[in-house]
TIVO-2410 file (N, C-alpha, C; in nm, 3 decimals):
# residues 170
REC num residu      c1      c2      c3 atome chaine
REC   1      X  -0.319  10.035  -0.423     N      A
REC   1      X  -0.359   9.920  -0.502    CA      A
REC   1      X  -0.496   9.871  -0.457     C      A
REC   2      X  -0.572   9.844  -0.533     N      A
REC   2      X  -0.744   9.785  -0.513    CA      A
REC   2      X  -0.737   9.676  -0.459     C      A
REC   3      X  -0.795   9.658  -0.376     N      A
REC   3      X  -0.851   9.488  -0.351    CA      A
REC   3      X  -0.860   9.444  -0.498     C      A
REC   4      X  -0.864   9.328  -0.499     N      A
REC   4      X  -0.881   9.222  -0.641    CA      A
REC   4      X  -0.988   9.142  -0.583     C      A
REC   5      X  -1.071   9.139  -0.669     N      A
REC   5      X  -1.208   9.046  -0.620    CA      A
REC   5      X  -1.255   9.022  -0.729     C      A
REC   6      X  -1.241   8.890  -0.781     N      A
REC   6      X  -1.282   8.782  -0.876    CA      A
REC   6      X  -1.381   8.732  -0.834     C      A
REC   7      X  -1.511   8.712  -0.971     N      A
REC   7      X  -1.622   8.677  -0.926    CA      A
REC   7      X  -1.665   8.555  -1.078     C      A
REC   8      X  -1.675   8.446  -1.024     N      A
REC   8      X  -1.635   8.328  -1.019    CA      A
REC   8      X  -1.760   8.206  -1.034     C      A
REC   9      X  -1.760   8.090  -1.117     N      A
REC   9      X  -1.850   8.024  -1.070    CA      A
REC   9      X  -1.876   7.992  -1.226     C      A
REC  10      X  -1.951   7.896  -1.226     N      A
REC  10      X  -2.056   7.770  -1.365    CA      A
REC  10      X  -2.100   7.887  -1.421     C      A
REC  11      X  -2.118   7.836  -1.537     N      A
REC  11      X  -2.220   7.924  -1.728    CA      A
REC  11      X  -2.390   7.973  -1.643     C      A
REC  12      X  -2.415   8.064  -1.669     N      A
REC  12      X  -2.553   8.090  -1.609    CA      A
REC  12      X  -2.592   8.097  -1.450     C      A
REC  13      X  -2.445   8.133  -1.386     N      A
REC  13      X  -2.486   8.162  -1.203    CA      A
REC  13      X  -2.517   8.329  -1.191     C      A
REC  14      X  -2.526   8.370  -1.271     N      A
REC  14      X  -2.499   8.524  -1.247    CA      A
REC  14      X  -2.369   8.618  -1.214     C      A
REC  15      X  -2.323   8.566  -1.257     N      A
REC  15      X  -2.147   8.667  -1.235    CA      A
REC  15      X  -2.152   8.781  -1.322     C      A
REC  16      X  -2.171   8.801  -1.447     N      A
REC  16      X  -2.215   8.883  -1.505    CA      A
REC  16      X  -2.246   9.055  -1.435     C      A
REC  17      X  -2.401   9.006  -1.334     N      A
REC  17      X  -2.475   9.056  -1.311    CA      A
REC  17      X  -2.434   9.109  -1.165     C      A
REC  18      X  -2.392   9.054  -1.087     N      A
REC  18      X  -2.266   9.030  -0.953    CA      A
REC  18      X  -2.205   9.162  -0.968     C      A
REC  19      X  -2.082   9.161  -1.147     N      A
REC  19      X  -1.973   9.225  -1.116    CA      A
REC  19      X  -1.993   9.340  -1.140     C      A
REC  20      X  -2.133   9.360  -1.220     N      A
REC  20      X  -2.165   9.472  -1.262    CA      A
REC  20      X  -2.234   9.565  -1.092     C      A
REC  21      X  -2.345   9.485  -1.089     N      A
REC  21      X  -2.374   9.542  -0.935    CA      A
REC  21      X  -2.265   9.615  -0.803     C      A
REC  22      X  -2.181   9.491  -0.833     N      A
REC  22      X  -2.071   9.539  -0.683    CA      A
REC  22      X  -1.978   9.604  -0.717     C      A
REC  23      X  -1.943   9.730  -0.882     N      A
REC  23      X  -1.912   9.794  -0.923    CA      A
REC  23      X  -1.987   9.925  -0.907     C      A
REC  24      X  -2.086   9.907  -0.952     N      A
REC  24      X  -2.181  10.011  -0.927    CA      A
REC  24      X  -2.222  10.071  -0.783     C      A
REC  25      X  -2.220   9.974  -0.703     N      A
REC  25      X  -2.258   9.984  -0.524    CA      A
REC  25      X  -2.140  10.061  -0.519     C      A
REC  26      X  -1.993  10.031  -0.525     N      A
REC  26      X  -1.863  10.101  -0.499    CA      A
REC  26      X  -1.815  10.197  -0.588     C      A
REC  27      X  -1.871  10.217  -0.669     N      A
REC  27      X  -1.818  10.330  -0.794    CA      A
REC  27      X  -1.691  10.285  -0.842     C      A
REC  28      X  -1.675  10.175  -0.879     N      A
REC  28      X  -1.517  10.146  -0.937    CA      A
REC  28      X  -1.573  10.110  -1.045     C      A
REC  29      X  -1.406  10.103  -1.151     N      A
REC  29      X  -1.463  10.008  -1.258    CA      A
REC  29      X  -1.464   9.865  -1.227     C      A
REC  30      X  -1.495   9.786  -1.344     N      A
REC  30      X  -1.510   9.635  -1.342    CA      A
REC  30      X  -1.431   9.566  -1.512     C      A
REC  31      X  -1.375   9.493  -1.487     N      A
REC  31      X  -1.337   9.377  -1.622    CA      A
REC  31      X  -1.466   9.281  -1.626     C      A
REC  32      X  -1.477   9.323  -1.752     N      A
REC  32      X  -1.634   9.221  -1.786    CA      A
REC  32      X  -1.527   9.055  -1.826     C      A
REC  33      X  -1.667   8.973  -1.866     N      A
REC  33      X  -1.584   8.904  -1.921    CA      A
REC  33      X  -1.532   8.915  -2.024     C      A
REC  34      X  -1.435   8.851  -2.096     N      A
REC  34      X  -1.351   8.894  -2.156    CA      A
REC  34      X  -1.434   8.771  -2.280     C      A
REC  35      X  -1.409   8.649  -2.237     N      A
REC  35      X  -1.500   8.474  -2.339    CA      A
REC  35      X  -1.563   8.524  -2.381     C      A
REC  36      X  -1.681   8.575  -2.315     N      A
REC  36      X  -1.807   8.586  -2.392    CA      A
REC  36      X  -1.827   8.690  -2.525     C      A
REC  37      X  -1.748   8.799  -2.507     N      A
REC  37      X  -1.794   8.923  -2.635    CA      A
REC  37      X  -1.723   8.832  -2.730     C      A
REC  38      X  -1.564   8.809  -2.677     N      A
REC  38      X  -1.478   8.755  -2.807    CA      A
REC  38      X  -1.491   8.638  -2.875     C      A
REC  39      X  -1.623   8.537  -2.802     N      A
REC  39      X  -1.653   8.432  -2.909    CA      A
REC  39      X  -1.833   8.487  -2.970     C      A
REC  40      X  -1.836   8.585  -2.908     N      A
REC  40      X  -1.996   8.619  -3.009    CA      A
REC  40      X  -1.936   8.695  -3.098     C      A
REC  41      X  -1.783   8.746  -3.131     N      A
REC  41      X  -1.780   8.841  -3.238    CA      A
REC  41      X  -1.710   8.782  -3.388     C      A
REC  42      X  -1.629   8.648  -3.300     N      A
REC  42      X  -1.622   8.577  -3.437    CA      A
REC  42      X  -1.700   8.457  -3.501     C      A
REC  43      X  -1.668   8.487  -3.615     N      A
REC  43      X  -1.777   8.424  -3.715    CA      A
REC  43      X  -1.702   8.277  -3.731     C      A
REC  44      X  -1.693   8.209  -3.649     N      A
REC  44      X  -1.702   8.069  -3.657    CA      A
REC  44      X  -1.656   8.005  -3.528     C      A
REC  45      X  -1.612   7.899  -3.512     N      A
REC  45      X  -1.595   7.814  -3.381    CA      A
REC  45      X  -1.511   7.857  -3.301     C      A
REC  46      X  -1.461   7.877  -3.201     N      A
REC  46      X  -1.369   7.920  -3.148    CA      A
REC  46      X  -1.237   7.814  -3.085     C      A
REC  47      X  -1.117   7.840  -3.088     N      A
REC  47      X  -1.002   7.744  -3.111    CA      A
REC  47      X  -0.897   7.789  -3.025     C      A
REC  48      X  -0.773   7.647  -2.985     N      A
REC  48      X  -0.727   7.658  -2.885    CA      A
REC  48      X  -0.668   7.825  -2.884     C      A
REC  49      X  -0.594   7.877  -2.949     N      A
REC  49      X  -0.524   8.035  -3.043    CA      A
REC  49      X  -0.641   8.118  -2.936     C      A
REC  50      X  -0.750   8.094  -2.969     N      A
REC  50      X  -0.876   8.220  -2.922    CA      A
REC  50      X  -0.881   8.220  -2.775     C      A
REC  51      X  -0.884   8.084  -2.698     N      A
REC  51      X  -0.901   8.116  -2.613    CA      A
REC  51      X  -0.757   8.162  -2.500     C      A
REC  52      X  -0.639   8.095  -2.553     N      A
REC  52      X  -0.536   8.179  -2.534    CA      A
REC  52      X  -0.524   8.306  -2.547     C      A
REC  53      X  -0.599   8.402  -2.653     N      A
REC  53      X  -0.594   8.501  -2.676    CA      A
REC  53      X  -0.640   8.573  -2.594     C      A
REC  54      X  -0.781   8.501  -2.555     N      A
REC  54      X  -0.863   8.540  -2.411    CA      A
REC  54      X  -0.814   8.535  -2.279     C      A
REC  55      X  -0.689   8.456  -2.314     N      A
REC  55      X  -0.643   8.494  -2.150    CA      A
REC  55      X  -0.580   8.596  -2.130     C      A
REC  56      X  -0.471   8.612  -2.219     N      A
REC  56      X  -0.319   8.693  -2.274    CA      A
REC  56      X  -0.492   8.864  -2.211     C      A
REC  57      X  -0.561   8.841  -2.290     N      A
REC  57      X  -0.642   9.011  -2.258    CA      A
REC  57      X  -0.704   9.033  -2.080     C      A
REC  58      X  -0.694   8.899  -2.046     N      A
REC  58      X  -0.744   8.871  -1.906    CA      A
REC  58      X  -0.659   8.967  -1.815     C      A
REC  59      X  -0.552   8.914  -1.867     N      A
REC  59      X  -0.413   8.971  -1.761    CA      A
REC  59      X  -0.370   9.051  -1.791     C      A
REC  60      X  -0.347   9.124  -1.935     N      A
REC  60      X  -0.377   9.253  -1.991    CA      A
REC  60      X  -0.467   9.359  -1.863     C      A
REC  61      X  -0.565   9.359  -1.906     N      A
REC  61      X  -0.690   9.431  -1.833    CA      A
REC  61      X  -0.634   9.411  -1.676     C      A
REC  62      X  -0.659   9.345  -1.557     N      A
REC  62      X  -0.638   9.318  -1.516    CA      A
REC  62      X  -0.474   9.414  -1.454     C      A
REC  63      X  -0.370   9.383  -1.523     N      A
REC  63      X  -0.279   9.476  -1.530    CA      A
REC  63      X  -0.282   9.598  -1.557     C      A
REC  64      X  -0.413   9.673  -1.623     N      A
REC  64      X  -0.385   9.823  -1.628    CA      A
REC  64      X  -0.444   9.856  -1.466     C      A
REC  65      X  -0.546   9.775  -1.457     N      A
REC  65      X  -0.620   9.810  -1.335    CA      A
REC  65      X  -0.593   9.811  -1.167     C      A
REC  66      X  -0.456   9.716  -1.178     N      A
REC  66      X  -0.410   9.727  -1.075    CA      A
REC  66      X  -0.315   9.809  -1.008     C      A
REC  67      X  -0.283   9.918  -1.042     N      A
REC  67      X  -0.219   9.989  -0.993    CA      A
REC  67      X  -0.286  10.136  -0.956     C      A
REC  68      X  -0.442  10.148  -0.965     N      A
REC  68      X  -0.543  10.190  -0.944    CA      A
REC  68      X  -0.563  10.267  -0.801     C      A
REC  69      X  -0.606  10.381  -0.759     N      A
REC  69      X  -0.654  10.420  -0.659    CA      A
REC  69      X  -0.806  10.367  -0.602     C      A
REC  70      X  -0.830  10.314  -0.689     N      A
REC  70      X  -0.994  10.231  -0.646    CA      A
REC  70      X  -0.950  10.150  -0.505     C      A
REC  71      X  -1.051  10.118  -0.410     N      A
REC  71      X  -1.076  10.065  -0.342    CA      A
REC  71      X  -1.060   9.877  -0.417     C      A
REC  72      X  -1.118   9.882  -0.454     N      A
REC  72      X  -1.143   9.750  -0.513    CA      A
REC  72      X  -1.150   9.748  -0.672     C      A
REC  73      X  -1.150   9.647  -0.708     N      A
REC  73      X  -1.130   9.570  -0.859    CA      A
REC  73      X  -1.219   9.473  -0.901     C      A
REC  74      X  -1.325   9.485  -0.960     N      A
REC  74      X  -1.370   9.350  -0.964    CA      A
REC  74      X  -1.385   9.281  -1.094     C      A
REC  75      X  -1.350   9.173  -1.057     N      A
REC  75      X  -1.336   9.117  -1.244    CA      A
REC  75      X  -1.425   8.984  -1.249     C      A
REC  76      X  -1.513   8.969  -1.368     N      A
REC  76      X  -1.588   8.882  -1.365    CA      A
REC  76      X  -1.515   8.780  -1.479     C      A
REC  77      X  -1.483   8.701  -1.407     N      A
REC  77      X  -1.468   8.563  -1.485    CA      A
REC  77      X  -1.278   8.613  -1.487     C      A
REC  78      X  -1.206   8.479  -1.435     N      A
REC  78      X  -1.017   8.533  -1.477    CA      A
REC  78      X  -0.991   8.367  -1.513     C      A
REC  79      X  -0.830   8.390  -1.478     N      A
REC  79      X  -0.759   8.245  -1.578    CA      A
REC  79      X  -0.802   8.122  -1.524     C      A
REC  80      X  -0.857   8.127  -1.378     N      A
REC  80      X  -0.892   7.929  -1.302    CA      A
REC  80      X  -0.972   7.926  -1.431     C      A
REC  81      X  -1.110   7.976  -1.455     N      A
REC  81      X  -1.191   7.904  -1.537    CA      A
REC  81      X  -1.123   7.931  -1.691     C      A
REC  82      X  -1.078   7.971  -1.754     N      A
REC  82      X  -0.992   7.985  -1.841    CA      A
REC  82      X  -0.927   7.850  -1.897     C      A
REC  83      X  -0.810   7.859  -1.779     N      A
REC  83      X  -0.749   7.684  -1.751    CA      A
REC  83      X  -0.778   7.587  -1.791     C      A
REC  84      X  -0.892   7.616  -1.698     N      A
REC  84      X  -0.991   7.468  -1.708    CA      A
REC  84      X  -1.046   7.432  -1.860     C      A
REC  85      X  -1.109   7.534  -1.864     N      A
REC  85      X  -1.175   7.563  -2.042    CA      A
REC  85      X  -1.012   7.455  -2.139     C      A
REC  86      X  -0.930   7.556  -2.129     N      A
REC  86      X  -0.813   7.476  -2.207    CA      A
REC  86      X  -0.820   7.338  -2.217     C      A
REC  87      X  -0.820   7.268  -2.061     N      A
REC  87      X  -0.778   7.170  -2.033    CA      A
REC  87      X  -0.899   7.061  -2.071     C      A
REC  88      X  -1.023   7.117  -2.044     N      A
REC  88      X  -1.130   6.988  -2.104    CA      A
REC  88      X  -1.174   7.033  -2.210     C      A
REC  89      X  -1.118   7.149  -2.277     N      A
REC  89      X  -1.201   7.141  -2.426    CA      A
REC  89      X  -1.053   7.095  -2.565     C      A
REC  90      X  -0.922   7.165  -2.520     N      A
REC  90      X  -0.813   7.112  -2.603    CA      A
REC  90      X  -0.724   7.017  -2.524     C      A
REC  91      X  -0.727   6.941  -2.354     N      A
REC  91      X  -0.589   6.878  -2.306    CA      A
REC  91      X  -0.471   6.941  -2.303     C      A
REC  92      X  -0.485   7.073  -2.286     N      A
REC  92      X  -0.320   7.126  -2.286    CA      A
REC  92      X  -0.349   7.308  -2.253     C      A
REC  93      X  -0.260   7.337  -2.194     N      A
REC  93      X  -0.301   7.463  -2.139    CA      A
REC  93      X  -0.093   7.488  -2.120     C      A
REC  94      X  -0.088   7.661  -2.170     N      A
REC  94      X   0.028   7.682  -2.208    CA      A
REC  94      X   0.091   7.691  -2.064     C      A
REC  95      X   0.204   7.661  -2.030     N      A
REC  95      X   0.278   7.720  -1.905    CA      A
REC  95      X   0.264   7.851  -1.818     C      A
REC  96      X   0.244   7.962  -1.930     N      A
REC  96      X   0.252   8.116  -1.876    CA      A
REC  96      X   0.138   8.116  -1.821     C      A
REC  97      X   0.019   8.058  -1.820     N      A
REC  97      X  -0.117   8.100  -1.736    CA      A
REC  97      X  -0.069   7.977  -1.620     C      A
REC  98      X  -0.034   7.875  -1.614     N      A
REC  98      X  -0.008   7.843  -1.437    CA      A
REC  98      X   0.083   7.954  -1.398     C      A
REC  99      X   0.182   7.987  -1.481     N      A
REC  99      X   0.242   8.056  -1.377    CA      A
REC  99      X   0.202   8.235  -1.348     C      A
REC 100      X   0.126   8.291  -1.423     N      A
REC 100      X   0.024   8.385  -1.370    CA      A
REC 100      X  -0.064   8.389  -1.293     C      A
REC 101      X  -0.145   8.280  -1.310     N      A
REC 101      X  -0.216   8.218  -1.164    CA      A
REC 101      X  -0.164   8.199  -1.024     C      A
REC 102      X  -0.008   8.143  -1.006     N      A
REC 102      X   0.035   8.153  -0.923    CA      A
REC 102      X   0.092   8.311  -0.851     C      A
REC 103      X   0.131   8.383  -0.981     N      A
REC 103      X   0.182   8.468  -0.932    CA      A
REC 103      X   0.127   8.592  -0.912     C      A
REC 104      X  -0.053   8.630  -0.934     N      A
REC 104      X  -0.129   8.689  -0.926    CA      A
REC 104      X  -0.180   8.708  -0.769     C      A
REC 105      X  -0.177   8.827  -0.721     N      A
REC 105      X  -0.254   8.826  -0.603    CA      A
REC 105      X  -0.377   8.886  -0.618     C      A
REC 106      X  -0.447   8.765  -0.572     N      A
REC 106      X  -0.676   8.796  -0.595    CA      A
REC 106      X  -0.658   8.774  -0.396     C      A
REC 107      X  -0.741   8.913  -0.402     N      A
REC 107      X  -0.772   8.910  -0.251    CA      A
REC 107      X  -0.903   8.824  -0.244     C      A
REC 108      X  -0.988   8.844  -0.347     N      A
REC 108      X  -1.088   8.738  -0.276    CA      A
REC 108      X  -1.148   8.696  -0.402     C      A
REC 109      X  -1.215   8.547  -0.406     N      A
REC 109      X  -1.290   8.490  -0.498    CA      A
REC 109      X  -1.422   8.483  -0.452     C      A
REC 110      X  -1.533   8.546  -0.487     N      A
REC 110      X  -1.698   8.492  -0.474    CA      A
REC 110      X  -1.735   8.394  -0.605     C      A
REC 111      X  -1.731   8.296  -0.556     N      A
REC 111      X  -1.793   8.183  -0.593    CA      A
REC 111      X  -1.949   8.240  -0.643     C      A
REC 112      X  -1.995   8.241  -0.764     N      A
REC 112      X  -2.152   8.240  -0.758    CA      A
REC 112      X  -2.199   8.051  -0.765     C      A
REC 113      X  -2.321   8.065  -0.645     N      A
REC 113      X  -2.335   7.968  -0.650    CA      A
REC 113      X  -2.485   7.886  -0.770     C      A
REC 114      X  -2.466   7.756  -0.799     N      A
REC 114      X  -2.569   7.680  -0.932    CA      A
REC 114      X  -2.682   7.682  -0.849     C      A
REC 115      X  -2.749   7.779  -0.769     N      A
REC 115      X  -2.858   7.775  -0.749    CA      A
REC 115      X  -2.957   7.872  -0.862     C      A
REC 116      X  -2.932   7.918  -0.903     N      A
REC 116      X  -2.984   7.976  -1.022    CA      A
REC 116      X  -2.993   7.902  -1.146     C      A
REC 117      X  -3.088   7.919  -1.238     N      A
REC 117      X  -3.124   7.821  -1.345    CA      A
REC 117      X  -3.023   7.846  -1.421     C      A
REC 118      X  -2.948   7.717  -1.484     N      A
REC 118      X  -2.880   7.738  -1.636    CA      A
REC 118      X  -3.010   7.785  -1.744     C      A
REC 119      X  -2.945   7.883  -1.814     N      A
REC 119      X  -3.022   7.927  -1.930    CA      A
REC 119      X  -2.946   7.936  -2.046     C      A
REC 120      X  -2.974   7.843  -2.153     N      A
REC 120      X  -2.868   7.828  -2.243    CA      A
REC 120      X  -2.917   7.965  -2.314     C      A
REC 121      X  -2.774   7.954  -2.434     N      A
REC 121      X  -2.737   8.087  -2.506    CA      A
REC 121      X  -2.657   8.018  -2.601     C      A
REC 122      X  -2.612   8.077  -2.705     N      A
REC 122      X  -2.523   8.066  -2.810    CA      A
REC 122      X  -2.410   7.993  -2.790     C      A
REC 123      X  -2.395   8.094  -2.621     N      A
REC 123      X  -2.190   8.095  -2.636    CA      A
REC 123      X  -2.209   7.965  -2.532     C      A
REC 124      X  -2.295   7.935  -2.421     N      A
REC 124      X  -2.300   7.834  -2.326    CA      A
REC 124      X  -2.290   7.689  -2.403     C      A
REC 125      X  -2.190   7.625  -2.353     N      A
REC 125      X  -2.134   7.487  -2.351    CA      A
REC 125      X  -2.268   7.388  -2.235     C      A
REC 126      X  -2.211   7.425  -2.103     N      A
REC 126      X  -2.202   7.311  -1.989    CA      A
REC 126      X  -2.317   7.331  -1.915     C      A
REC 127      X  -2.455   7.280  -1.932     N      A
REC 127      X  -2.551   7.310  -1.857    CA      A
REC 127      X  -2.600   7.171  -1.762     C      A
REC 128      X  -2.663   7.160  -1.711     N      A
REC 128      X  -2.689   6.972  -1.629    CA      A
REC 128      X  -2.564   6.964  -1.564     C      A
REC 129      X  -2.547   6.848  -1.610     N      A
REC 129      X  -2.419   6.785  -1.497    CA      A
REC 129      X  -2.347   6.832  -1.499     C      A
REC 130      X  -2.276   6.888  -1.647     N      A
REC 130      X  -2.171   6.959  -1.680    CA      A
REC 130      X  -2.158   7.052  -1.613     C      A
REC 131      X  -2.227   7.116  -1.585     N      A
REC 131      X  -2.226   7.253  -1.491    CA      A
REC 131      X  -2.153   7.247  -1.330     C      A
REC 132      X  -2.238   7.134  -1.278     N      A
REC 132      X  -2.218   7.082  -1.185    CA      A
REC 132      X  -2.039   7.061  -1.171     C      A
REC 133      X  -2.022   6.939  -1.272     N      A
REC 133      X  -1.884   6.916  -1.227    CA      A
REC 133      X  -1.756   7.020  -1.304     C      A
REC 134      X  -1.782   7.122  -1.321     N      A
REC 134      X  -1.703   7.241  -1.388    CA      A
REC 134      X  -1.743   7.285  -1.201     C      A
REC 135      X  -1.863   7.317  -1.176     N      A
REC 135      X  -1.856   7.414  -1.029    CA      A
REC 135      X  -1.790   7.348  -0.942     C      A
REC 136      X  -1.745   7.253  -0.897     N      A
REC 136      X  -1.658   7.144  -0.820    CA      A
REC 136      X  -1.538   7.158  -0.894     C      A
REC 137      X  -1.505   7.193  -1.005     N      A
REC 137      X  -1.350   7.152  -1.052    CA      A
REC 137      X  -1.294   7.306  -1.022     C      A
REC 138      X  -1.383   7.453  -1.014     N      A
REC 138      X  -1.300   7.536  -1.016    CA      A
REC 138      X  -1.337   7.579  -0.859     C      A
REC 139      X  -1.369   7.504  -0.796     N      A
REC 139      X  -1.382   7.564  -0.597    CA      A
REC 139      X  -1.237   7.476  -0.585     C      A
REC 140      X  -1.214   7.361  -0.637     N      A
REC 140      X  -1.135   7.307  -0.584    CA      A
REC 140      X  -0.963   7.352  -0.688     C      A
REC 141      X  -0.985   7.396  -0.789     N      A
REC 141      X  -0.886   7.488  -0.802    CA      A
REC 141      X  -0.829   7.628  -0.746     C      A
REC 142      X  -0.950   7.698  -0.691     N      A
REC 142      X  -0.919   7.800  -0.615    CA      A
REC 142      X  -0.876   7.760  -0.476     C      A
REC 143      X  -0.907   7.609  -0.456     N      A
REC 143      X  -0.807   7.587  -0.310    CA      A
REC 143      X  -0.715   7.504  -0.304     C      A
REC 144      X  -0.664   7.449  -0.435     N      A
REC 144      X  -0.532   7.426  -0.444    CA      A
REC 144      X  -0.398   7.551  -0.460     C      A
REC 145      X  -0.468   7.658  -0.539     N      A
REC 145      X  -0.379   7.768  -0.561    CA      A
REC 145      X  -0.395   7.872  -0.399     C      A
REC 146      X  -0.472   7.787  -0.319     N      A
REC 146      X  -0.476   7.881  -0.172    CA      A
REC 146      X  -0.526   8.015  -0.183     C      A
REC 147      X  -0.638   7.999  -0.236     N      A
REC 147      X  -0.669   8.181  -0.271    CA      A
REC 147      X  -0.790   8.135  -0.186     C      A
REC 148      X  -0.820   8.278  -0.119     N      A
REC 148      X  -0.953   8.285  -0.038    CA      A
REC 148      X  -1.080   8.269  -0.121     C      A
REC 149      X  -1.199   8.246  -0.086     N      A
REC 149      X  -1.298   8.216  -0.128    CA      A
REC 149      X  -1.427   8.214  -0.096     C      A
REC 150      X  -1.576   8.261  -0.111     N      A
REC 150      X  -1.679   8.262  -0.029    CA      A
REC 150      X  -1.743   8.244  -0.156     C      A
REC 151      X  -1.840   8.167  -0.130     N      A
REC 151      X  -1.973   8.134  -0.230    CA      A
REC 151      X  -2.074   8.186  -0.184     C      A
REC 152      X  -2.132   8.276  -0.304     N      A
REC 152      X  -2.247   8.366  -0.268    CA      A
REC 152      X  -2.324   8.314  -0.365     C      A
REC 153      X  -2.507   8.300  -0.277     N      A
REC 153      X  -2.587   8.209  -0.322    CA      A
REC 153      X  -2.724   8.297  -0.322     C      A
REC 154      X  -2.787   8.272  -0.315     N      A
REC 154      X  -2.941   8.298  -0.337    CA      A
REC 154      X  -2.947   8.403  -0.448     C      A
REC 155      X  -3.127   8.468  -0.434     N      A
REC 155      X  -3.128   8.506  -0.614    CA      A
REC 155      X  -3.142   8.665  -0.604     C      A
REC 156      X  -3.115   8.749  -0.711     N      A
REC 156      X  -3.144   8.924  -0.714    CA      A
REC 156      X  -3.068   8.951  -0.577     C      A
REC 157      X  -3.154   9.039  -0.503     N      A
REC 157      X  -3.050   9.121  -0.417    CA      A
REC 157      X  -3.056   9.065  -0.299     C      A
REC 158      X  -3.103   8.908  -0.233     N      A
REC 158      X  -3.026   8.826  -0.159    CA      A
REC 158      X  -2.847   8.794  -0.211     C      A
REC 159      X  -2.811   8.789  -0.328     N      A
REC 159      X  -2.707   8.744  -0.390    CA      A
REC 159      X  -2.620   8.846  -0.333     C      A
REC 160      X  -2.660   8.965  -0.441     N      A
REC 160      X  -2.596   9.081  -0.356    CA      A
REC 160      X  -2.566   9.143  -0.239     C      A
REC 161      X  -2.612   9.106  -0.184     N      A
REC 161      X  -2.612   9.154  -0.028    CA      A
REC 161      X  -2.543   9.061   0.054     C      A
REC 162      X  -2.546   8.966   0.028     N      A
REC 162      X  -2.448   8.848   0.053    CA      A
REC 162      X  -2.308   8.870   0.038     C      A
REC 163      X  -2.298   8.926  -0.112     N      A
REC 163      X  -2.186   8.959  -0.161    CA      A
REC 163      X  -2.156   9.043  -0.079     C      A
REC 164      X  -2.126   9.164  -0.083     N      A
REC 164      X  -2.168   9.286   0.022    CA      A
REC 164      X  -2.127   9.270   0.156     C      A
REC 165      X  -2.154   9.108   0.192     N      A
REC 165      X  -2.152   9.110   0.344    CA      A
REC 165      X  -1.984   9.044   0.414     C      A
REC 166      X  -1.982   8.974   0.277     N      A
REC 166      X  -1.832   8.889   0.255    CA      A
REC 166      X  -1.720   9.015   0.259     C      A
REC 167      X  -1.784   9.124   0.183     N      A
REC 167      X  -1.648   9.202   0.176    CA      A
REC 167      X  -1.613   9.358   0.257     C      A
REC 168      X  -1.726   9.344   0.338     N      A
REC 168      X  -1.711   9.419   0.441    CA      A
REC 168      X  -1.613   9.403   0.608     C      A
REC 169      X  -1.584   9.228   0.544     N      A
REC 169      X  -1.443   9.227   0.646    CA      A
REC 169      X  -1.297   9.212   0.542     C      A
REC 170      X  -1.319   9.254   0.449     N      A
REC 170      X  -1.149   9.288   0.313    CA      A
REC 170      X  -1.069   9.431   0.424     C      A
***
């Protein structure tokens, strides 16, 4: 079974770019995000149904991949920020994702950290403050659910190497 290493963090920190890299450094695959293609492909707003839908594929994916001979797993973006999304954009978030969250084992979360510029886009909501207090609401969800955690900060291949350095004691 792979390490699980979720890579994590605010709209515009670079996770993206993270999961793709520390895939490529290790030759495994990676779960992109899952939000982003599936609200640029439909043609109108996206609703509580969609982003449920986006989770239900989270844990999908996620589930083919874990039973994997890879060393590691890395998935950019899973259900904490998901959750959250539910919870401040509709107030209600279905039962089966707390209890997947709980019952999921992520060996490690890298935090990307808001030192990098928000750069809005189409699909980006939360840039300014918003950003801010979304990056505080999901550090402190990843340590209510007791999952490990390291925030990796600076820019290009300081980031990476950082990253890199966190998971050379997994």
């Amino acid at each position: 079974m792979p390490k699980i290493i979720v890579i994590t963090g605010a709209e515009s920190t670079g996770k993206s770019v993270l999961t793709e890299s520390l895939a490529k450094h290790f030759g495994v695959p990676f779960i992109p995000e899952i939000a982003r293609e599936y609200v640029e492909n439909i043609d109108r707003k996206y609703n509580y149904n969609d982003v449920e839908t986006i989770a239900k594929k989270q844990v999908e994916l996620l589930h083919q991949f874990s039973n994997s001979d890879y060393p590691f797993l890395f998935v950019d973006t899973w259900l904490i920020i998901t959750k959250i999304w539910l919870e401040v954009v509709f107030k209600k978030v279905p039962e089966w994702i707390e209890n997947e969250i709980q019952k999921t084992k992520i060996d490690l979360f890298l935090v990307c950290d808001t030192d990098l510029p928000w750069i809005p886009d189409p699909v980006r909501e939360n840039g300014g403050k918003n950003r801010k207090i979304l990056q505080k609401t999901y550090l402190e969800q990843i340590e209510y659910y007791n999952f490990s955690y390291k925030v990796v900060s600076g820019h290009d291949e300081k980031r990476l190497k950082k990253a890199l350095h966190f998971l050379k004691f997994m």
